[in-house]
N, C-alpha and C positions, 0 to 999 in steps of 0.2 A: 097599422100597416107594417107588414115583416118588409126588412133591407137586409142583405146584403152587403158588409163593407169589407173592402181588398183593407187588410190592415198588413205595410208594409216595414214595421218597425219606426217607423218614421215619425216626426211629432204633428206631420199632416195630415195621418191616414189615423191618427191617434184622434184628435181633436173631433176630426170629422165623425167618428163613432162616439165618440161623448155627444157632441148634439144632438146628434137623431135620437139617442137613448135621451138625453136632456128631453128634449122634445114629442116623449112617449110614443118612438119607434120600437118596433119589438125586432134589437139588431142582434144579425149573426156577424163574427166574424171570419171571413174566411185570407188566407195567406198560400204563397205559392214559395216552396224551392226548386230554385231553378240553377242552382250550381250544384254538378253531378260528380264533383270530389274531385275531379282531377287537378292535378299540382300546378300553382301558376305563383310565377314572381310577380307577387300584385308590388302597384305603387303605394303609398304610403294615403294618397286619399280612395276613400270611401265608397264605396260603388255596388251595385245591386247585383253581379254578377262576381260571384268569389267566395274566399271563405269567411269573408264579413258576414256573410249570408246568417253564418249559425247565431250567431248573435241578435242579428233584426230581427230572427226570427224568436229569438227568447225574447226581446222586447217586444214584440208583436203577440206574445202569448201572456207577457206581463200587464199588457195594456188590458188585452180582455177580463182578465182576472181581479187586474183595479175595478173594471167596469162591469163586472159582473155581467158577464156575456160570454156564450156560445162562444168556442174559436176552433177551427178546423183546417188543418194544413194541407196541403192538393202538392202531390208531384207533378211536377210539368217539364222536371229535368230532358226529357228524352227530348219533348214536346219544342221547349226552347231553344235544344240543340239542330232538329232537323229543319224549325223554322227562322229560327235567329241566326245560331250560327252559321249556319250552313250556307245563308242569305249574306252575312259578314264575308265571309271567307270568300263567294264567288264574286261580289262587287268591287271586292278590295283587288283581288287578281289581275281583274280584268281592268284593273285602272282608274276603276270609280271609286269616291269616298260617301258610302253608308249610312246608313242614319237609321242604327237598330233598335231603339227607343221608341222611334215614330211604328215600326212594324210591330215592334213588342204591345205597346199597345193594342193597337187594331187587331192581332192576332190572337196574343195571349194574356193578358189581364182581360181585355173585354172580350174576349173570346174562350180560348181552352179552361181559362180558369172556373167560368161559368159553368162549361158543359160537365166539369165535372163537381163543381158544387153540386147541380142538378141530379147528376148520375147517384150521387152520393145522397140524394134524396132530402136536401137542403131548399125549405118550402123560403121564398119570397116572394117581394112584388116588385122590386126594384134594387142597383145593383148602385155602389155607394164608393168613392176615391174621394183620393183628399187633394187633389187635383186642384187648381185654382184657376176658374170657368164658370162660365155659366149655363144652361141650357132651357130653354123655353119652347112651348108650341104655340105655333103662330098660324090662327086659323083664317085669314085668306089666303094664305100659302100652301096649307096643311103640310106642313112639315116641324121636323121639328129645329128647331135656330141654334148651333152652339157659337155663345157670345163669349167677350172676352171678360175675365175677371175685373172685381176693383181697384183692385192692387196692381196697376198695368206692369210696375217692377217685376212681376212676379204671374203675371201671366201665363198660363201654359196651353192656349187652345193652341197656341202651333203644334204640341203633340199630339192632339187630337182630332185635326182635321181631317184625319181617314178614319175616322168611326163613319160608321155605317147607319142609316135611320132607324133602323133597327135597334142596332145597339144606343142611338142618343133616346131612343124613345123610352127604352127602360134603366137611363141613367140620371143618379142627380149627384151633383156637385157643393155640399154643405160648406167649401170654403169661400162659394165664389162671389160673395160679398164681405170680404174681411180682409183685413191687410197681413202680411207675416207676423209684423211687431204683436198684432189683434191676438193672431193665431197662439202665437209663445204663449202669452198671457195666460191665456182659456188653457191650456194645457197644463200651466201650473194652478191655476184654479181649483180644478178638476182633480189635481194633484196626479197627474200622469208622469210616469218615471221618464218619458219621453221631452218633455218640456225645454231640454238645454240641449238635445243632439243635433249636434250638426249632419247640417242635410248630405243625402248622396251626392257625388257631383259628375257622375259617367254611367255608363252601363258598365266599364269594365276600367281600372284603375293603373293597369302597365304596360307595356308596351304591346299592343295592338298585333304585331309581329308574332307573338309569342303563341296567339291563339289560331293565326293561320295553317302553321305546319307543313308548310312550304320553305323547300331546300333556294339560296341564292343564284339569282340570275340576271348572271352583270349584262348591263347594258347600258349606251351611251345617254350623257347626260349635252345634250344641243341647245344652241341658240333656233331664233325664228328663221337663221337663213342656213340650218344645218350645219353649223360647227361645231366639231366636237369641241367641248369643256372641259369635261368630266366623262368618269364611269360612277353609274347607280347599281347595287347592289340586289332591285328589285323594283320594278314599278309600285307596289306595295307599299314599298317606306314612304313615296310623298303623295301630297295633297295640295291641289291647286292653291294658290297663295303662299306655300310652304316660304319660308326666306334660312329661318335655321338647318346645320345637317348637312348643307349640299357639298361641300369641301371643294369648293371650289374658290379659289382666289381672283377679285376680281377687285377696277378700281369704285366700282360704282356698286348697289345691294343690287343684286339677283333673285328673283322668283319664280317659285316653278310656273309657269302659265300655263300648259297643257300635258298631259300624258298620252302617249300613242300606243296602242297597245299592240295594234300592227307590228309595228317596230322596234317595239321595247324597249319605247325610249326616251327620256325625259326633257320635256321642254320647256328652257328659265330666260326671262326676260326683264326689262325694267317696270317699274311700278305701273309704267302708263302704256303697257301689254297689256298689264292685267286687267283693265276697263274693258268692258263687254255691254253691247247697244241692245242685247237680248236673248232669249233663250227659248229651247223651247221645253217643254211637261208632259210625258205620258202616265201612265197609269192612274189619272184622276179619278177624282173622290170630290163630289158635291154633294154639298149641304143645305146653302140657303137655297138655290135653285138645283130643276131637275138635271139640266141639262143647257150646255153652252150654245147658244144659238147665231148672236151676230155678239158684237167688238165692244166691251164694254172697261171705262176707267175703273183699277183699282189700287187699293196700297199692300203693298205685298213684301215678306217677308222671306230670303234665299237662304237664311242661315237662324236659328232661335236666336242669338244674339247681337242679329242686324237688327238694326231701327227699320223702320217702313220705308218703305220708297214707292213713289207712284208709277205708272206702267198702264198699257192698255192693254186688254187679255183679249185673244184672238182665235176661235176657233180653227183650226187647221185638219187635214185627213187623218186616218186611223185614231179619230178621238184623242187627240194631241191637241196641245195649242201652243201659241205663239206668241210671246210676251215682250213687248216693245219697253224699256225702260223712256222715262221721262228725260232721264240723266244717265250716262253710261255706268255700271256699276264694278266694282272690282273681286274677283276670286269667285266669277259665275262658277259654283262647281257641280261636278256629273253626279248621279247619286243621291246627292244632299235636296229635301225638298223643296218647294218653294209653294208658300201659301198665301191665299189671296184673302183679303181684306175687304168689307163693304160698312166702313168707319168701323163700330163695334161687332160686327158680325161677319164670322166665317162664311166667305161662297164655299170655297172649296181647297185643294190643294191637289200638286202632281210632283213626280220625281224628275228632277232637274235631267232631262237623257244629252244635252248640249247644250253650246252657249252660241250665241251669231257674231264673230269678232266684226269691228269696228270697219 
């Protein structure tokens, strides 16, 4: 069987192409640059969007060359910018916080990247991440199931809850029964120059501001009953739950709890603002089922580095739904996804468009 592996520099997407070749795949590799040169004061960690880039990309050409395998680079630059960035910059404007890693996926790793491996005349049967998931077909469903990895620490089907059955039907995940520690391991094994790199930890590693390109535009920073605090500099700079930043002197901590975009104008409150009885999700993406039909319990996920929380999922008009928390929960934020759970198994997931205060 020919694969396909997205090999991203990384000692995940390294490993995962040593198996399949371990396991007498006939693997290609393929790699994407997606930083288009332009100047950016990165931070100091690590991130897949920047001039690190040249780098993962030498170790992504190092790795195939240990492994004696196929490697082929794909521009996606333009690609990245008119659907990542471009997607960054209007959500953040308008007052919501983003989550370009979930659309990078869905778009561009399992998407553009594809289309031009294909174009480029790159024969497989299936398309390969070092992702840690799992995926299954489940034939009184017929569909195909994306499950959660072994390694729950290390989980990442919440990024991949808006893959398409399409794209899970021609995807596998060779990490998705092995733990990190496992992974290191088999890497040096394998003697892969990747073995000891520390992972990415952003799409983009400095100040978020920097890539909008948007002049300042002061506007008041208010309590829940409209007093002025403070002046903000830009809706932009915060992010519901925010508490650092705000320069505002108070006796008690402050957090941002809402942004109005109406008004341009930011809204900070105490801790027990920020609890929220529910929210609701448009642009869903389902998986284990076709389609949301009556109210059904699940454990769900508003942020990748929330624990679950239970909630009941609620069909509502315009293919939206309505999501009742169990327990009120805190920094509901707009933008940001929230993915629904059925113990080990992705239903589905939607983009957080509001939250239903208390």
């Amino acid at each position: 069987m020919k694969v396909a592996v997205g090999l991203s520099g990384g000692v995940d997407s390294s490993v995962a192409a040593a198996l399949l070749k371990d396991k007498g795949y006939e693997v290609t590799g393929i790699c994407m640059k997606l930083w288009d040169g332009a100047p950016l004061n990165v931070g100091r960690r690590h991130a897949c969007y920047g001039p690190d880039e040249v780098a993962d990309i030498e170790d992504a050409r190092r790795v195939a060359e240990i492994l004696n395998i196929p490697f082929h680079l794909f521009d996606l630059s333009q690609e990245y910018k008119s659907t990542i960035l471009d997607y960054f910059k209007k959500e953040y404007i308008s007052g919501k916080t983003p989550n370009p890693c979930i659309k990078c996926n869905q778009r561009i790793k399992f998407g553009d990247l594809l289309v031009k491996a294909k174009g480029f005349g790159i024969e497989y049967d299936c398309f390969a991440t070092g992702h840690y998931a799992n995926v299954e077909y489940n034939e009184a469903k017929r569909r195909y199931l994306l499950k959660k990895a072994k390694d729950l620490q290390k989980d990442q089907s919440y990024w991949l809850a808006f893959l398409s059955q399409k794209q899970l039907s021609e995807v596998i995940f060779p990490l998705g029964d092995y733990t990190k520690g496992e992974v290191r391991k088999m890497a040096e094994d394998f003697g892969l120059n990747t073995y000891d790199k520390h992972d990415s930890q952003d799409f983009f590693s400095g100040d978020h501001r920097e890539l909008l390109e948007v002049a300042p535009n002061p506007g008041p920073i208010v309590d829940r009953k409209g007093n002025v605090l403070g002046t903000h500099k830009g809706i932009w700079c915060y992010t519901i739950g925010q508490r650092k930043g705000l320069g505002i002197a108070s006796g008690t901590p402050l957090y941002v709890t809402a942004i109005d975009e109406k008004k341009n104008a930011v809204v900070v409150g105490s801790k027990e603002e920020l609890a929220q009885e529910a929210l609701i999700a448009s642009e869903l993406n389902y998986i284990s089922i076709d389609k949301l039909v009556q109210s059904m319990e699940v454990k769900l996920k508003v942020r990748y580095s929330q624990k679950e929380v239970e909630g009941v999922l609620s069909p509502i008009e315009d293919d939206k739904v309505y999501v009742k928390f169990k327990a009120p929960q805190l920094a509901i934020t707009p933008g940001q996804a929230a993915v629904f759970y059925d113990k080990d198994i992705v239903v589905g997931g939607g983009i957080i468009e509001k939250y239903k205060e208390n």
